[in-house]
C-alpha positions as CSV (number, residue, x, y, z in Angstrom):
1,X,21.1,37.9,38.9
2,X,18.7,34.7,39.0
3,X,17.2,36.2,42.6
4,X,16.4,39.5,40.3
5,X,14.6,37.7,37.9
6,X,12.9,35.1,40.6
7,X,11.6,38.0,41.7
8,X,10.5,39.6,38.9
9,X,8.5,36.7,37.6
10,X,8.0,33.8,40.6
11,X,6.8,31.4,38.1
12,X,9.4,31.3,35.2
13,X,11.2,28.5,36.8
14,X,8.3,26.3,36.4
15,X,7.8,27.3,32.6
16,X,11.1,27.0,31.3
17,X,11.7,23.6,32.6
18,X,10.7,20.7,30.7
19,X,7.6,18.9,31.7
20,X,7.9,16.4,34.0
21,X,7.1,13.0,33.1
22,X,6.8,9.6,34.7
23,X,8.3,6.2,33.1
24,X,5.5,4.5,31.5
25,X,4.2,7.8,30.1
26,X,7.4,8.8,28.9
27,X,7.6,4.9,27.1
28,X,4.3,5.6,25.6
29,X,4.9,9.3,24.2
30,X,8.5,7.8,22.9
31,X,6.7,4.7,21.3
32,X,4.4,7.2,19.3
33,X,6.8,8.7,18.6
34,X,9.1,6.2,17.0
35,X,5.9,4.8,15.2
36,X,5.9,8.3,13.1
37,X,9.1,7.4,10.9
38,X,10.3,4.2,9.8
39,X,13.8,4.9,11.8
40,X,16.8,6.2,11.2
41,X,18.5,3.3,9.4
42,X,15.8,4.2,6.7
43,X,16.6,7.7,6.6
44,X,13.8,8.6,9.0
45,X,11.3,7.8,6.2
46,X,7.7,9.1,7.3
47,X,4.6,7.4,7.5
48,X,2.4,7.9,4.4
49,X,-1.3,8.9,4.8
50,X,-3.1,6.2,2.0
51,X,-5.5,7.9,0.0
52,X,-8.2,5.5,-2.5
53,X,-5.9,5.9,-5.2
54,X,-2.5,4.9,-3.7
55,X,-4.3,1.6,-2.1
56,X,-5.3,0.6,-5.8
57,X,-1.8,1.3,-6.7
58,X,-0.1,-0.5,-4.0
59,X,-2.6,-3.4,-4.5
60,X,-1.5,-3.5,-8.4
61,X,2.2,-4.1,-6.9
62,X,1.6,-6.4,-5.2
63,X,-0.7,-8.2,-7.7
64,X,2.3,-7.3,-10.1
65,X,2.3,-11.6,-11.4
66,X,-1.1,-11.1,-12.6
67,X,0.2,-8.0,-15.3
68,X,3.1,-10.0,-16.8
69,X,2.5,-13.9,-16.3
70,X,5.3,-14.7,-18.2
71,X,7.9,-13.4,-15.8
72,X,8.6,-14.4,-12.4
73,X,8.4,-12.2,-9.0
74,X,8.8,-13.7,-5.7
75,X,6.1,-13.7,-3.5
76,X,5.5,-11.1,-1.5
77,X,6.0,-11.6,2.3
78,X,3.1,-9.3,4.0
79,X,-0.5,-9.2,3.2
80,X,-1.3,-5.4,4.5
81,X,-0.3,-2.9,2.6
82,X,3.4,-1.4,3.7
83,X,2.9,2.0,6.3
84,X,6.1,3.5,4.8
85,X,6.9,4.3,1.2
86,X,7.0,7.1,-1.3
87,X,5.6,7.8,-4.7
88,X,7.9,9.0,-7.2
89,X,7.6,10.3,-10.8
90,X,8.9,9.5,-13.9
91,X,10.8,12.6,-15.3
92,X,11.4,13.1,-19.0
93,X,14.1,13.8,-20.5
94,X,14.8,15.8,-23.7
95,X,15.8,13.7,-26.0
96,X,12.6,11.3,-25.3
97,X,10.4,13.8,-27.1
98,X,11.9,12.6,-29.9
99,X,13.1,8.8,-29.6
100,X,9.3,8.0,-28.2
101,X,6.0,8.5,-30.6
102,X,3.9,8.3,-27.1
103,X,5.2,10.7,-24.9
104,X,4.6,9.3,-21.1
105,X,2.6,11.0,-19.2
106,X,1.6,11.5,-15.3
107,X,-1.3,8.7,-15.2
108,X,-2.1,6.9,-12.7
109,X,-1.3,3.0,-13.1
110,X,-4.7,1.9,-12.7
111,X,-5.4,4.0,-15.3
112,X,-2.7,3.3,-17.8
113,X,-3.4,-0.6,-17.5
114,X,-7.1,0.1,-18.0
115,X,-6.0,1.4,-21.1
116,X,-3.9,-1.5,-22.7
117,X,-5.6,-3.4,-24.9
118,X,-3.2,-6.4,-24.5
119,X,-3.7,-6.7,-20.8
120,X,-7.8,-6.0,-21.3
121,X,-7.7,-9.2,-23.5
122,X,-5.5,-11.4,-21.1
123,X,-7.8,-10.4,-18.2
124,X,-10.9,-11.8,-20.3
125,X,-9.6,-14.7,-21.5
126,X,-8.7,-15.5,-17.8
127,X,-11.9,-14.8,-16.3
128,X,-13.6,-16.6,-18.8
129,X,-11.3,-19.8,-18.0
130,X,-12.4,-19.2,-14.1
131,X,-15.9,-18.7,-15.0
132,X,-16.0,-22.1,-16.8
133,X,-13.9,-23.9,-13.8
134,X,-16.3,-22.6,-11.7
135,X,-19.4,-23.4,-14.0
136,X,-17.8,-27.3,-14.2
137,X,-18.1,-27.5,-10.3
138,X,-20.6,-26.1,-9.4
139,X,-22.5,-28.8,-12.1
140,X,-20.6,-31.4,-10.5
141,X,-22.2,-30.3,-7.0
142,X,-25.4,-30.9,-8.5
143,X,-24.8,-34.4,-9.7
144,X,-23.8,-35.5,-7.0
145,X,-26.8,-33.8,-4.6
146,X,-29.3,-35.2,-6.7
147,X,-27.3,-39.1,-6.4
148,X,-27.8,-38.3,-2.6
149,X,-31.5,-37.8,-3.4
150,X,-31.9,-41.0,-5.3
151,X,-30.5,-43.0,-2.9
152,X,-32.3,-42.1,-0.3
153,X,-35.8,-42.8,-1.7
């Protein structure tokens, strides 16, 4: 039977057989290839592709100190922003239509912390307390420069 259909087709051997590969490209395609998913011990979780408004949102958790400064959260370990997560969203339920006055909404949380007045105030308070610090060096700077000045006339 395979001489029958050797001979019907010469070249069907050649294109049902799987490519051919040497070792180091083989280790390069499987590196790739691993890089795609975060592995299988994380339930093959895929890469997400970051788009403006998930950067500002993962930069927001991991500035999460700066929105409550009375509660503590351990430092975060990386710099970079992680490669694998997912974005979820917060389903209501029935009953919340009528326990909450402000029904929640799909924002996002740039946009939700824009709008609270409590965290607009705490954010001006503390950059006017940097601006001063800042203002209080930087006239310190100045002293000291013109000193230098006097001296060596």
């Amino acid at each position: 039977m395979r001489r029958s259909k050797r001979a019907l087709d010469p070249g069907l051997d050649q294109r049902c057989s799987l490519p051919n590969l040497g070792k180091r490209r083989q280790s390069i395609i499987n590196r790739t290839e691993r890089a795609k998913t975060a592995g299988s011990g994380w339930f093959d979780l895929s890469a997400t592709d970051i788009t403006e408004e998930m950067r500002n949102e993962l930069k927001i958790i991991q500035m999460r100190s700066v929105l409550n400064p009375k509660h503590f959260y351990k430092k975060s370990d990386s710099k970079s922003l992680p490669k694998y997560f997912h974005i979820g969203t917060v389903q209501n339920l029935a009953i919340d239509h009528y326990n909450e006055k402000k029904a929640r909404t799909s924002k996002a949380l740039v946009n939700d912390l824009l709008e609270d007045q409590n965290f607009q105030m705490f954010n001006k308070r503390k950059y006017n307390e940097v601006i001063q610090r800042t203002d209080k060096y930087a006239q310190r700077k100045i002293i000291k420069k013109m000193k230098k000045l006097k001296k060596n006339k």
